[in-house]
C-alpha positions in Angstrom: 84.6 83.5 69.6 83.9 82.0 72.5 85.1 82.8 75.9 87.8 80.8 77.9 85.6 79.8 80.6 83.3 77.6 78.2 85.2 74.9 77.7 87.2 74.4 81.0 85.0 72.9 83.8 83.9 73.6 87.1 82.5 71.5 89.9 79.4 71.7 91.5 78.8 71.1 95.2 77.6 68.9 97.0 73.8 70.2 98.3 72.9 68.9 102.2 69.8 66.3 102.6 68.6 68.0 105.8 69.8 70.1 109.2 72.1 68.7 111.6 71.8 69.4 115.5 75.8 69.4 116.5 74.6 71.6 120.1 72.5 69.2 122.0 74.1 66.0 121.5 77.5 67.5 122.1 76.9 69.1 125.1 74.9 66.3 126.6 78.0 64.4 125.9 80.2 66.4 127.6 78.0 66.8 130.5 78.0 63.2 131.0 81.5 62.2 130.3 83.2 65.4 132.0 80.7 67.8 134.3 78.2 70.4 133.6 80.4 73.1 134.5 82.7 71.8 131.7 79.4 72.0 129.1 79.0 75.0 130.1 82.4 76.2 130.0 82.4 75.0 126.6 79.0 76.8 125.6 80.4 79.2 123.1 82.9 76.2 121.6 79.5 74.6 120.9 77.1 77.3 119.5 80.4 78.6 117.1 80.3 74.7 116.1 76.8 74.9 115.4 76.9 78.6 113.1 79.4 77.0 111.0 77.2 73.8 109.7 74.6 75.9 109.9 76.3 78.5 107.1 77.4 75.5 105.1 73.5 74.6 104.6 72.5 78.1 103.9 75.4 80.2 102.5 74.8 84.0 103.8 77.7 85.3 101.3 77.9 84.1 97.8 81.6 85.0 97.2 83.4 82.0 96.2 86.3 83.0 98.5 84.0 83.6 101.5 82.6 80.3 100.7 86.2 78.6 100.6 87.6 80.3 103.7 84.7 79.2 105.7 84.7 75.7 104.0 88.4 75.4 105.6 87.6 76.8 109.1 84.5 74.3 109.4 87.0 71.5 108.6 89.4 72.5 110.9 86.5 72.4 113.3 85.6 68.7 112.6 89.4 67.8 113.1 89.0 69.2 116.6 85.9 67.6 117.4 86.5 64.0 115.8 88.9 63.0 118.1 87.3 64.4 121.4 83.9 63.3 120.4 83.4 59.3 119.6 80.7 60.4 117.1 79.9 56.6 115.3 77.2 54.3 114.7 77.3 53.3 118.4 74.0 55.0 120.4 75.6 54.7 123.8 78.4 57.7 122.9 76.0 60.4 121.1 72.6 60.3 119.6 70.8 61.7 116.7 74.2 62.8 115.0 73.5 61.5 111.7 75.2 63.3 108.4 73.2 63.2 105.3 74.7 64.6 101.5 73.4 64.6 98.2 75.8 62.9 95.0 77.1 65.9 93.2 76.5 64.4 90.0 74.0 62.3 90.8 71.3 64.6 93.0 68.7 61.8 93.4 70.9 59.7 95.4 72.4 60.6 98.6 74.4 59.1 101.3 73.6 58.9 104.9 75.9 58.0 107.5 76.4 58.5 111.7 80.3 59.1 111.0 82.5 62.5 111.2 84.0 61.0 108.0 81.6 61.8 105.9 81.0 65.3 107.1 84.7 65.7 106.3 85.4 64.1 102.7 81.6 66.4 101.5 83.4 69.7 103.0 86.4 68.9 101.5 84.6 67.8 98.0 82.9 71.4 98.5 85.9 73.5 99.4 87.3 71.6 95.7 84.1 72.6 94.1 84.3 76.0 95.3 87.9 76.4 94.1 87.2 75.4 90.6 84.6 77.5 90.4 86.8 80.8 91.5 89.3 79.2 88.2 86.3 79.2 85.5 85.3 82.3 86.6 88.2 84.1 85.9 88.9 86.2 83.0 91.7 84.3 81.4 92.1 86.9 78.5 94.1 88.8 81.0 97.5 87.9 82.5 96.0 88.1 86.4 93.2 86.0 85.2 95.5 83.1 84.2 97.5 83.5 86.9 94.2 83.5 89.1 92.8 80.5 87.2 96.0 78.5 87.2 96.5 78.7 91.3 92.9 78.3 92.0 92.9 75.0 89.5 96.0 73.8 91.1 94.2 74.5 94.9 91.1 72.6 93.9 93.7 69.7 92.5 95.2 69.5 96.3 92.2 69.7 97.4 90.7 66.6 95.7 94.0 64.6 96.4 93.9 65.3 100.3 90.3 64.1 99.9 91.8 60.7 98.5 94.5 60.3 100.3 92.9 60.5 104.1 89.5 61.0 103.8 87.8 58.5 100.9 88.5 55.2 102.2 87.1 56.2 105.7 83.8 57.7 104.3 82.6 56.2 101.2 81.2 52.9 102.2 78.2 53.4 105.0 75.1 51.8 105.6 73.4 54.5 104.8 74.5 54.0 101.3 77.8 54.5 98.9 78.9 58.1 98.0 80.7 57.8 94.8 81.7 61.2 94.1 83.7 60.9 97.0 85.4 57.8 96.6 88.7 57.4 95.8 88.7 56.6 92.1 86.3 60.0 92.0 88.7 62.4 94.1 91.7 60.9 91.9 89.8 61.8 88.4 88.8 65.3 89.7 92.8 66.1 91.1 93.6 64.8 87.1 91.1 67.3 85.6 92.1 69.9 87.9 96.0 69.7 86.9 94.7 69.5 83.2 93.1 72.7 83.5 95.9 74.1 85.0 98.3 73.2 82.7 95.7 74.1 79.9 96.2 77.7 81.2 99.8 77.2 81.1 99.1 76.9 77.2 97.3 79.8 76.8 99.9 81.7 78.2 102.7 80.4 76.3 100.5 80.6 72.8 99.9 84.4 74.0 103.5 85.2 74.7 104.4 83.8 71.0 106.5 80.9 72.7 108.6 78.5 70.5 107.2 75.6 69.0 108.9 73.3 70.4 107.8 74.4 74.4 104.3 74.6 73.2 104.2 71.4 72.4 105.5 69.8 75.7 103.2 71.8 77.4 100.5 70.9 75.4 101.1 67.1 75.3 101.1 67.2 79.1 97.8 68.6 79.1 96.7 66.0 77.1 98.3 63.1 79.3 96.4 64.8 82.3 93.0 64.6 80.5 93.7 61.0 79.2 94.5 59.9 82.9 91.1 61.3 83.7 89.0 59.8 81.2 90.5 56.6 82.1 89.4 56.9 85.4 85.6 58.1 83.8 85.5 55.0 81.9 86.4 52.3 84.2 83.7 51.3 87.1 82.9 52.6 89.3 83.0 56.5 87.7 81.9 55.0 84.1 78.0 54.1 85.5 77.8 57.4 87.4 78.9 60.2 85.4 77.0 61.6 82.7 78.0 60.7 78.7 78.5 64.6 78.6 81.5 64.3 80.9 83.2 61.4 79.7 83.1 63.0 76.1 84.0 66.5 77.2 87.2 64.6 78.5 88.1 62.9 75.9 87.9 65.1 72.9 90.6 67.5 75.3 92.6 64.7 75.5 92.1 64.5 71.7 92.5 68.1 71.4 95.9 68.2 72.5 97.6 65.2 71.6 97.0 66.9 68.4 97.8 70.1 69.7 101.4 68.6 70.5 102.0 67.1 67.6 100.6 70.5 65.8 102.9 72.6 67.6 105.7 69.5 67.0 105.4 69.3 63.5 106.0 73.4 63.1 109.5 73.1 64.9 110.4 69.6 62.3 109.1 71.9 59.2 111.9 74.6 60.6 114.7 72.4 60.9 113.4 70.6 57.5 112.3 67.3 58.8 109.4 66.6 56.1 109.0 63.4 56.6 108.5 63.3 60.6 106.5 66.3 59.8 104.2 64.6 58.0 103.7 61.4 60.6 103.3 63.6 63.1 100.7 65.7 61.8 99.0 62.3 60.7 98.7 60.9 64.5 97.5 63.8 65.5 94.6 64.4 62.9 93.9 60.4 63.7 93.2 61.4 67.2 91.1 63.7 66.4 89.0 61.7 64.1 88.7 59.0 66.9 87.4 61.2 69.7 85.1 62.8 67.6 83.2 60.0 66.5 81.7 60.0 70.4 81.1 63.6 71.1 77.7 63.6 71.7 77.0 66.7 74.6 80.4 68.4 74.2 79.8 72.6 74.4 80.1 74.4 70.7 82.7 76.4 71.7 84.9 73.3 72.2 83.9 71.9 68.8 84.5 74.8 66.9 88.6 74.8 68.5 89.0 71.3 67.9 87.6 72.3 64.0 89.7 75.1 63.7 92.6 73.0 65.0 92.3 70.5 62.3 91.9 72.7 59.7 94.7 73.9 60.1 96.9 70.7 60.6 95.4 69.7 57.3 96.7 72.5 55.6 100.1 72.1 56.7 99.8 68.2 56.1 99.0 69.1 52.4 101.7 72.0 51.9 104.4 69.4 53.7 103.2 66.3 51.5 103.8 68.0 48.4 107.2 69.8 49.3 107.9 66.0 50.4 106.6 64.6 46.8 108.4 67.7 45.0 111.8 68.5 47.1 112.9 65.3 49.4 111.3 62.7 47.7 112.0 61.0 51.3 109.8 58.0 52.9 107.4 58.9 56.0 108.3 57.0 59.0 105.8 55.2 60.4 103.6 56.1 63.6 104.7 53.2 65.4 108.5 54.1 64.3 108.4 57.5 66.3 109.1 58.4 69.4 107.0 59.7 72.0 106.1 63.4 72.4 108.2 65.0 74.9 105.9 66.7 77.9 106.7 69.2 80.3 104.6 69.6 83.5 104.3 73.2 84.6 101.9 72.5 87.7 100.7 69.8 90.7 98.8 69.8 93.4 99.0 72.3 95.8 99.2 70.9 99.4 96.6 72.2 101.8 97.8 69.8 104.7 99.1 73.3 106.3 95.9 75.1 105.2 93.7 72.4 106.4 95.4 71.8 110.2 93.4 72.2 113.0 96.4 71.7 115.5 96.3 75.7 116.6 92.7 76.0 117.0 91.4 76.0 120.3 88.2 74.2 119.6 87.1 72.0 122.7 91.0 72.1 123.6 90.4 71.7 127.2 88.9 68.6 126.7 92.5 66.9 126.3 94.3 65.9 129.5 97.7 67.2 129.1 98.7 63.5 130.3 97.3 62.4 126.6 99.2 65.1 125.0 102.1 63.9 127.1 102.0 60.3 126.0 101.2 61.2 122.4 104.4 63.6 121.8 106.4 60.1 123.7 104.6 58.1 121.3 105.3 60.5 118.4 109.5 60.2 119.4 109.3 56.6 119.4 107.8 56.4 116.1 110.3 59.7 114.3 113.2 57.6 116.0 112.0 54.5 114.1 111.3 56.4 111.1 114.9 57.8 111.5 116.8 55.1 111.9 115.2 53.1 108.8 115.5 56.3 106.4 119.4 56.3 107.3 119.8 52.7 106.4 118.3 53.5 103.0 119.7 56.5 102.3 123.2 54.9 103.2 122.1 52.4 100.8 121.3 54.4 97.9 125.2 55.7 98.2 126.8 52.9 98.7 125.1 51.8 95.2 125.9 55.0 93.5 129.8 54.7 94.3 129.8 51.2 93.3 128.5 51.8 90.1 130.6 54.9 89.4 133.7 52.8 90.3 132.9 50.3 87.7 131.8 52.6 85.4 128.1 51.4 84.7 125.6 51.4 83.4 128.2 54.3 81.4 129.7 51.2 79.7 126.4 49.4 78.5 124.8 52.5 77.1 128.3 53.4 74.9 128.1 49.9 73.7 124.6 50.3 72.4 125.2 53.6 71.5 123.0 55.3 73.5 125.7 56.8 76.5 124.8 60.4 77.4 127.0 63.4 78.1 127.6 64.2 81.5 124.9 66.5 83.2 126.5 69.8 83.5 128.0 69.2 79.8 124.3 68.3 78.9 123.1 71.3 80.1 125.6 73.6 78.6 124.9 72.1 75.2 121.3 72.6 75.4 121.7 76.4 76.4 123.8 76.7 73.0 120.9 74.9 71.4 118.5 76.8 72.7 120.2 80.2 71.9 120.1 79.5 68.2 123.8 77.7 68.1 126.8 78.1 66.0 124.5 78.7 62.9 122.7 81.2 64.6 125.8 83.7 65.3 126.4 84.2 61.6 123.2 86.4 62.1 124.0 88.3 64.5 127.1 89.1 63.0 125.5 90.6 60.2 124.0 92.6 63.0 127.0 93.8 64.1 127.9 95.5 60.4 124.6 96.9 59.7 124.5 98.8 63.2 128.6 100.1 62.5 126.8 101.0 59.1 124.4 103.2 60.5 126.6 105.0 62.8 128.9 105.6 60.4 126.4 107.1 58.0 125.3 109.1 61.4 128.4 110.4 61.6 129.1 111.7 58.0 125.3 113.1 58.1 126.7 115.0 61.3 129.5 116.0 59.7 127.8 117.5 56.5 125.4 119.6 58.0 128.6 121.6 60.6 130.5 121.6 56.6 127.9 123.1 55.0 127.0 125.8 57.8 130.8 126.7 57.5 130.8 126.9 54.1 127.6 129.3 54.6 129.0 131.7 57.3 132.5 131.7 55.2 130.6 133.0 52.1 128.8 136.2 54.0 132.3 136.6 55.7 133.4 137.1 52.0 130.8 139.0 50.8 130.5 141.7 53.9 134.1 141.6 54.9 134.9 143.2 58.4 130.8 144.2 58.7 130.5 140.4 58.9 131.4 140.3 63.2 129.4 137.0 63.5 132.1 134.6 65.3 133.1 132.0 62.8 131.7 128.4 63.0 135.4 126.7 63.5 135.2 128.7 66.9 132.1 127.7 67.9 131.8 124.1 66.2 135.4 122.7 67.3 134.4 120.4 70.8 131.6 119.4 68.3 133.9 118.2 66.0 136.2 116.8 67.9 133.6 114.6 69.4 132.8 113.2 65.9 136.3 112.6 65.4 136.2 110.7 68.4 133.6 109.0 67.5 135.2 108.5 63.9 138.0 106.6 65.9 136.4 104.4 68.4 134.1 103.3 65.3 136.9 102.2 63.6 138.5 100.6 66.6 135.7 98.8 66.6 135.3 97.4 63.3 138.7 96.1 64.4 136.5 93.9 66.6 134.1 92.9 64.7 137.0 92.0 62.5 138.4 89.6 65.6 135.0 88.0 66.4 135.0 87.1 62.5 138.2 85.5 62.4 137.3 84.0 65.6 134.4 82.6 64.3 135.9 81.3 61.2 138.9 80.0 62.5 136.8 77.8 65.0 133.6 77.2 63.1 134.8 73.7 62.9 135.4 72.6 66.7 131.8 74.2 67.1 130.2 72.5 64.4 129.7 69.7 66.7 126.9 71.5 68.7 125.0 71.7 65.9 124.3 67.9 65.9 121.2 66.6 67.4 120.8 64.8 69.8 124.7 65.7 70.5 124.8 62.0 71.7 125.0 61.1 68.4 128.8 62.3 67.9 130.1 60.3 71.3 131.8 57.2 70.5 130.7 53.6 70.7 132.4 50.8 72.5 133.7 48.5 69.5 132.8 44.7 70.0 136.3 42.4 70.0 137.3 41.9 65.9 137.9 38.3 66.8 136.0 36.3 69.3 137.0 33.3 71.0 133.9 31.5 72.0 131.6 33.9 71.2 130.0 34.9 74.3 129.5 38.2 74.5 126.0 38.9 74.0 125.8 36.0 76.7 127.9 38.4 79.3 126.4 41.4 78.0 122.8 40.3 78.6 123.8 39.1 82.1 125.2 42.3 83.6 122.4 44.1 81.9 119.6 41.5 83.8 121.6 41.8 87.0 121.3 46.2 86.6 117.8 45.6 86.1 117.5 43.7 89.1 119.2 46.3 91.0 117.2 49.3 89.9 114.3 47.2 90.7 116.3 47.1 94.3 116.5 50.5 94.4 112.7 51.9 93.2 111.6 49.4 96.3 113.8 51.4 98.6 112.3 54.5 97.7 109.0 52.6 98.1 109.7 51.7 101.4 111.1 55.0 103.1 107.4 56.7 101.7 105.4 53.6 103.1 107.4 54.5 106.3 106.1 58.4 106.0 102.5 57.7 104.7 102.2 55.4 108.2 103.6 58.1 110.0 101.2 60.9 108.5 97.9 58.2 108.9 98.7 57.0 112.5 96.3 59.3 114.6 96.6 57.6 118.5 94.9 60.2 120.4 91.3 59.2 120.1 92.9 55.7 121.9 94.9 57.6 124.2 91.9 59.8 125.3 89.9 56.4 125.8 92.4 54.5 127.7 92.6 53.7 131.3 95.2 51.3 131.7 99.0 51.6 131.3 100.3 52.8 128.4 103.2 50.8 127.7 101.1 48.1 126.2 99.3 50.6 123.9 102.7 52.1 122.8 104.0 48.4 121.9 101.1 47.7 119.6 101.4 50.6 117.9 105.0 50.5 116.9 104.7 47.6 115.9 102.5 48.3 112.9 106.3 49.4 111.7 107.4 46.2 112.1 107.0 44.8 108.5 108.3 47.6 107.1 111.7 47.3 109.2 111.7 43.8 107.9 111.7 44.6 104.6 114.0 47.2 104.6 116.1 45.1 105.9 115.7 42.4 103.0 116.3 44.9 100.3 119.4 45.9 101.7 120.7 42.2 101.7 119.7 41.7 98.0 121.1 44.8 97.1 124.6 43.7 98.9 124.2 40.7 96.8 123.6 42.1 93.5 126.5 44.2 93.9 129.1 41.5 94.7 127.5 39.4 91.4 127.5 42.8 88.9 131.5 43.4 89.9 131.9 40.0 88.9 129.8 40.0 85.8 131.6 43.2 85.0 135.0 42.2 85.3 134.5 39.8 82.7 132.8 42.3 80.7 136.2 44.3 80.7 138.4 41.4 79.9 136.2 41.2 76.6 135.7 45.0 75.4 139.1 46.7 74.7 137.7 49.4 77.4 140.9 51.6 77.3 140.4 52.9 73.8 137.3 54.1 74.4 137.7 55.7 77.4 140.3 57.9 75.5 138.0 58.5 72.8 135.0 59.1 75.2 137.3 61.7 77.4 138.8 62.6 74.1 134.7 63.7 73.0 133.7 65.4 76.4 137.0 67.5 75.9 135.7 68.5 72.4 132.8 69.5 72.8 133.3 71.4 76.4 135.7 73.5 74.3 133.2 73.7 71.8 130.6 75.3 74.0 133.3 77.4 75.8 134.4 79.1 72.2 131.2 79.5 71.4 129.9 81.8 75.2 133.5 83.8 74.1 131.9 84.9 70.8 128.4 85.1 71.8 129.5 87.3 75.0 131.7 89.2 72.2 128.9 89.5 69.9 126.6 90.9 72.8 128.9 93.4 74.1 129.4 94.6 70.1 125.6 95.1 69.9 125.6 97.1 73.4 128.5 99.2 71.9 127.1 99.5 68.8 123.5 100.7 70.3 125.1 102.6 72.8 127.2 105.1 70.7 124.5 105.4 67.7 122.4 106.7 70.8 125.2 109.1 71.5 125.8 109.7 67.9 121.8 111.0 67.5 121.8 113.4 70.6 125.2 115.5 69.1 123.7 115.1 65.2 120.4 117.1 67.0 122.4 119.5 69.0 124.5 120.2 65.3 121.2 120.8 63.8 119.9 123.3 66.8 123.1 124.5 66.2 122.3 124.7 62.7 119.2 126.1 63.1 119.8 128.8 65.4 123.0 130.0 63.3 120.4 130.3 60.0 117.9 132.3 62.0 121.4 135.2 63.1 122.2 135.0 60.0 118.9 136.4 57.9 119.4 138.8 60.8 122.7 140.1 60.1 122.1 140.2 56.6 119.3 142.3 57.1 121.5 144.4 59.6 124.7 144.8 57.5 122.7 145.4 54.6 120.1 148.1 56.1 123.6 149.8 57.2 125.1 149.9 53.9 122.0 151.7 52.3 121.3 154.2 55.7 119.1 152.4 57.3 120.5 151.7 61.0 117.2 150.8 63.1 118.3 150.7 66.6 122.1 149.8 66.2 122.8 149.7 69.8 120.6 146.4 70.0 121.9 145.0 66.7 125.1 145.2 68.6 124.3 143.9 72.0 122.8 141.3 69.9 125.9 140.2 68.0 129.4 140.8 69.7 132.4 140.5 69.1 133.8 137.3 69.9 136.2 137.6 73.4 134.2 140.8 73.7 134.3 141.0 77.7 131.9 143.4 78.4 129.3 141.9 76.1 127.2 139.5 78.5 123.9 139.1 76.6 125.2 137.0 73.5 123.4 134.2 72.7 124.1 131.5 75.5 122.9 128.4 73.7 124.7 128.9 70.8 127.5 130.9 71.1 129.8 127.5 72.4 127.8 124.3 71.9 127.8 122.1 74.5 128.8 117.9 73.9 127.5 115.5 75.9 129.9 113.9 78.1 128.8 110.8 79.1 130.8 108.9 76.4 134.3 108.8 77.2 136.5 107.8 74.4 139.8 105.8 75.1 138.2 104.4 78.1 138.3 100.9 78.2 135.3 98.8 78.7 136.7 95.4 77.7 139.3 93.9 75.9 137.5 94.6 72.7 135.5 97.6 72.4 136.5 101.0 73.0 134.8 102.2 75.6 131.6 100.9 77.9 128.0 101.1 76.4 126.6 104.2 78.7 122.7 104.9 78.4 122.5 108.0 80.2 120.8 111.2 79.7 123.6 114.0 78.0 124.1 116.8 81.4 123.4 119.8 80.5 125.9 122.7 80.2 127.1 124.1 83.5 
């Protein structure tokens, strides 16, 4: 089998075109600009500048995590020096400063620009690079190696997205030449193929731990929506002309691979709850993806071709077993593909930020070239812009509520969805019906009732097992007391066996108090099986009651006012994802606007500066503005739209009904956590005492044991007696005396009074149903 690592991929990096010289035009800079005493101050600040491009050219450690923790320091570095030094195309600020990469997948070309940018978006594509390659390395057959191969994905996924999102646009285009890999339609695929391969470990995991159905399958059909948005990226310019075929078929057959994963791992959780049909269709649309991606698979590893084969082997076979239990047993019709809904996905990863990793704000790189008056008049600057930022977020954040309580007040969009059916249970309810779901449900506790019996079973045939083996050593030692009479001095077994029979007694008792309970959760279960049957319905939607169109209408407008107050929601929520729009246009300004390279080049009053700059806001505070008018709009027309939706819809009944429902099935799942928790603490009893049950059936047979071995010895005692033969009576005596014999101390310690565990304590109460609380601790020995 192949390994893991062969069909996940890793990225390359980029390779440099030549050496750059950072030291001499730096310092000349500095000397020119500043003083020679501040170049020289600085000297160190330059030559540690210098080491670190020089390591990126030639690595001196291999170690991927050496190469990524000086990958981040050397960034850091450029943040310190790009806005100090006015590196650009411009001669007259520094010469000969000129930054030339090769295309990671494309080596012949290369990209040659005089800008810091460009320097920054290549270490940042290397640092991404470097980071998948620590993921494929590691061995994901172990649980650290998934864990390791999952974080490092999801690092190299941040990576690629900080690399879009500040970097890209800044560097790409030169006139030196493009540099694709870096663009932003590049960075975006690669953060898309890193969360993919991320998730993809997720998978594994969840396959390994023998997960249900069901969650494989929302895992897996995320993986596949991850690798679908990167091969759409792959095929459309300008990623589609770049890439090799290799890559863009790699990424589609995984998309491929699991779509049909999901509806693999779908189809197993409709064949358990008997859903042929959907079975079927699902299984269907899966093996049709398949068969699409693999007619363009030129290039794709072997390893990956022999999963994707395996796969579909084995959704065929359980297409052909369901087909004919469908043409045999249900004789029902096969929806189809169009008619079902859409895979449920769960994503169990994102990007990892590396905004914290990556800032360069507490290095002390060239720091004393800043004027504290700059670093004055950029923390004003930065108030003025938080205050603006402030003020706007509170307007739509007071929006958003104001919104939410109309809404609630009028009872929408509640009212619409009950009168198309579709009206969901409230949240928490929600969520408490999916945890019985979950759990296995009403159906499920018939099971674990059984449970319950066959564990009292097997104590109770512990205890009589017990009990047989103290009777029949009785019976033994009351025989010999017959047959030898008074020369039988052995202490009889009552004497010595009592605390150990009272214990089983005990134990007789609290078993049968406990059968009492079982007896309780049965009759509990029965008498309310009905009330509960309601969470076995799903969705549980499906049981909540529709709002009942007017028997007789008048001018038959209802659709009319229906449709209205539906367009008029719309509108709003169309309101309302522009507000959140707006409040992260406001933050994404805030996180791109970078002043101090202009406050470190001006010489005039700052006031001016400050204006222009804030009013880059401007827009933004005017559409804020606008959306908050519309949405006060749009509320004053849906209160009117909805009042004459009520004076149409007899409302009142179904709010009772609706209420009526919630009530129903809240009491539902609150009977149902009474006789799971009952059932629970049953099994703990249950478990509990056979465990205490075991340790005294071992200490009877020690007991037992111990009382067989005196006995062959007295026999052979008594009877060497009888026929003259007394071999050293004094130690036959020592070694059996007389029970309450005082001034007999060497009698048989272990055996002479057997000691009963006491960490059971019967009659003590541990809940309102079982007799006493499920103990796990080791039995003390005698004192």
């Amino acid at each position: 089998m192949a390994s893991p690592a062969n069909v996940m991929l890793a990225i390359q990096e980029k390779k440099p075109c030549s050496t750059v010289d950072l030291y001499h035009p730096l310092r000349q800079y500095v000397a020119n600009h500043y003083s020679e005493r501040e170049a020289e101050s600085l000297e160190d600040d330059f030559q540690f500048l210098q080491q670190m491009r020089s390591e990126v050219e030639n690595p001196t450690d291999g170690s991927p995590e050496r190469r990524r923790d000086h990958l981040q320091s050397y960034f850091r570095s450029l943040c310190c020096v790009e806005p100090r030094f006015p590196i650009s195309s411009d001669p007259s600020h520094i010469n000969s400063v000129s930054f030339a990469w090769f295309d990671a997948f494309r080596p012949s070309r290369k990209a040659v620009q005089t800008s810091l940018h460009l320097e920054k978006a290549a270490v940042l594509f290397n640092l991404g690079a470097v980071q998948s390659q620590v993921a494929v390395a590691a061995d994901r057959a172990l649980a650290t190696g998934i864990k390791v191969a999952c974080s490092s994905f999801q690092a190299a996924a941040g990576t690629f997205a900080f690399l879009k999102d500040n970097v890209s646009v800044k560097a790409v285009i030169g006139p030196g030449g493009s540099a694709v890999d870096m663009s932003t339609e590049c960075a975006g695929m690669l953060e898309r193929l890193m969360l993919a391969q991320a998730q993809e470990c997720f998978f594994e995991k969840v396959i390994t731990d023998s997960k249900p159905p069901g969650l494989c399958s929302k895992i897996a059909r995320q993986v596949g929506l991850y690798y679908e948005e990167a091969h759409k990226a792959l095929a459309a310019p300008p990623l589609s002309t770049h890439f090799e075929r290799t890559w863009i078929s790699h990424v589609q057959l995984k998309a491929a691979q699991y779509h049909a994963e999901a509806c693999y791992r779908y189809a197993l959780e409709l064949h358990d709850k008997e859903n042929i049909p959907e079975e079927i269709a699902r299984l269907k649309v899966g093996l049709s993806a398949l068969a699409d991606a693999k007619k363009s698979f030129k290039g794709v590893v072997a390893a990956l071709l022999d999963t994707v084969s395996k796969l579909e082997s084995k959704m065929n076979v359980n297409l052909e077993r369901a087909v004919k239990e469908n043409d045999r047993v249900y004789l029902m019709r096969v929806p189809a593909s169009n008619f079902l809904s859409t895979l449920p996905a769960a994503s169990l990863v994102k990007s990892t930020p590396i905004g914290e990793v990556l800032d360069a704000s507490k290095d002390r790189l060239f720091a004393s070239l800043v004027p504290d008056c700059s670093a004055k008049a950029l923390s004003r600057y930065t108030e003025m812009v938080d205050d603006v930022i402030r003020t706007q977020a509170e307007k739509l954040q007071q929006g958003s509520e104001i919104t939410r309580i109309k809404l609630k007040e009028m009872g929408l969009p509640d009212y619409i969805l009950a009168l198309e059916g579709s009206l969901t249970l409230p949240l928490d309810l929600k969520e408490d019906v999916e945890a019985v779901q979950v759990s296995g449900g009403p159906s499920g506790l018939e099971d674990e009732l059984q449970q319950l019996r066959d564990l009292r079973r097997v104590n109770q045939e512990l205890i009589v097992q017990t009990e047989g083996l103290l009777q029949k050593e009785a019976a033994d030692d009351a025989q010999f007391r017959f047959q030898f009479g008074s020369r039988w001095t052995r202490p009889q077994s009552s004497t010595l066996t009592k605390n150990l029979q009272d214990r089983l007694n005990k134990f007789a008792g609290n078993l049968k108090q406990a059968a009492d309970a079982d007896a309780r959760i049965e009759h509990a279960l029965r008498a309310h099986s009905a009330l509960m049957t309601v969470l076995n319905h799903y969705p549980v939607e499906s049981v909540l009651p529709s709002i009942a169109r007017p028997i007789m209408s008048l001018d038959g407008n209802e659709d009319a006012i229906v449709g209205a107050l539906k367009q008029s929601l719309r509108q709003l929520e169309t309101v309302g994802a522009q507000r959140a729009s707006l409040e992260d246009m406001l933050k994404e300004m805030k996180r791109k606007d970078d002043i101090l390279p202009k406050l470190m080049a001006r010489t005039g009053s700052l006031e001016e500066l400050f204006r222009n700059e804030i009013s880059k806001y401007g827009h933004i505070c005017e559409e804020i503005g606008k959306n908050m008018k519309a949405q006060e709009q749009l509320l004053l027309q849906i209160q009117a739209q909805n009042d004459e939706f009520t004076s149409v819809f007899n409302l009142d009944d179904y709010k009772v009904n609706r209420d009526r429902s919630y009530k129903k099935i809240a009491a539902a799942v609150e009977k149902y956590r009474e006789i799971k928790e009952n059932i629970n603490e049953g099994l703990k009893f249950y478990i509990t005492l056979q465990d205490a049950i075991t340790n005294v059936k071992q200490q009877c047979s020690d007991f037992v044991m111990t009382r067989n071995i005196q006995c062959k010895e007295m026999i052979d005692d008594v009877q060497g007696k009888v026929s003259g033969f007394n071999f050293s009576g004094d130690v036959k005596a020592d070694r059996y005396p007389l029970v309450g014999n005082p001034s007999q101390k060497k009698s048989i310690p272990q055996t002479t009074q057997p000691q009963v565990p006491h960490t059971f304590q019967p009659g003590h109460p541990y809940s309102t149903l079982y007799p006493y609380p499920p103990e796990q601790g080791s039995f003390p020995k005698p004192q």
